[in-house]
C-alpha positions in Angstrom: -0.5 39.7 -10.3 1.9 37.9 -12.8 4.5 39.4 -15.1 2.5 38.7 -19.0 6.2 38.1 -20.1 6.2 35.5 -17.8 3.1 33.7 -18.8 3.9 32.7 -22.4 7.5 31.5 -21.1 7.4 29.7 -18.1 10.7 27.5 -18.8 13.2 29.2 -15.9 16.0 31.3 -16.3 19.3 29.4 -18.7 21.8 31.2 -15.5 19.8 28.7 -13.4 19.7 25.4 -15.7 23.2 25.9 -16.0 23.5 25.5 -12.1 21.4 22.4 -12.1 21.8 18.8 -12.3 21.0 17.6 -16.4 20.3 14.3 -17.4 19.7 13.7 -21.5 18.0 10.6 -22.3 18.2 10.4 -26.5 15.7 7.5 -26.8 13.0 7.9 -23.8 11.7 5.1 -22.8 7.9 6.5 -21.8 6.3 9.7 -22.5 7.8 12.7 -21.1 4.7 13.8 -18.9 4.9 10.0 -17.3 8.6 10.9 -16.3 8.1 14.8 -15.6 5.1 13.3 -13.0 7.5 10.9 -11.6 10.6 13.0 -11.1 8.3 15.4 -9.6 6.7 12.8 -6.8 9.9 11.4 -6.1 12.8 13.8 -6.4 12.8 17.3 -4.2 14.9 19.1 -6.8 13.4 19.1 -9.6 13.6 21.7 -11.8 12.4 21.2 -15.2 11.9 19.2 -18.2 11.8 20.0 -21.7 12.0 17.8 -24.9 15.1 19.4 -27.5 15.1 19.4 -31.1 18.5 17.9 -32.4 17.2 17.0 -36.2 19.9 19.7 -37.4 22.5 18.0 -35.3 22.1 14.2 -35.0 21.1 12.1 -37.6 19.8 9.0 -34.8 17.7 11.6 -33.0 15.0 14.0 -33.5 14.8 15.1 -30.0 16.0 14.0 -27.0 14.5 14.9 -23.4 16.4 17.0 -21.0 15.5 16.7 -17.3 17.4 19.3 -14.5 17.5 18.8 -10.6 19.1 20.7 -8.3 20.9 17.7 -6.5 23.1 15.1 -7.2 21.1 12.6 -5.6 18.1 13.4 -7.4 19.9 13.3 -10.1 21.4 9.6 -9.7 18.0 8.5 -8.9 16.1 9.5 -12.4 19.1 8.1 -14.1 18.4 4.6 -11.9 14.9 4.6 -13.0 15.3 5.7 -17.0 18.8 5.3 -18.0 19.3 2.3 -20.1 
């Protein structure tokens, strides 16, 4: 059976984000279920995804989408296919 504290808040632990990989895009360029689906078919790593509110930080951006991935070369490859 699973943990209810674990059902509302599925996002992982922040000691193991801060291990991975991150890649910010400010401006996405396609929706962020399109990339999340993506970065999971075609990198191994991948951790998580989460869109971050930065309206009381940046006046350019509302949000901008975090991706994580628990290899370098994973990592390289979203930024090939996203990164403007």
């Amino acid at each position: 059976m699973i943990d209810p504290k674990y059902i509302k808040n599925l996002t992982p632990p922040q000691d193991i984000l801060d291990q991975c990989h991150q890649v910010l895009l400010p401006d996405p360029p396609e929706i962020l279920w399109k990339m999340k689906r993506w970065a999971r078919t075609n990198c191994a790593s991948f951790v998580w995804a989460e869109l971050v509110d930065t309206s009381d930080f940046s006046y350019d951006y509302d949000s901008i989408c975090a991706f994580y991935f628990g290899n370098e070369q994973d990592k390289l490859m979203f930024m090939l296919k996203y990164s403007t």
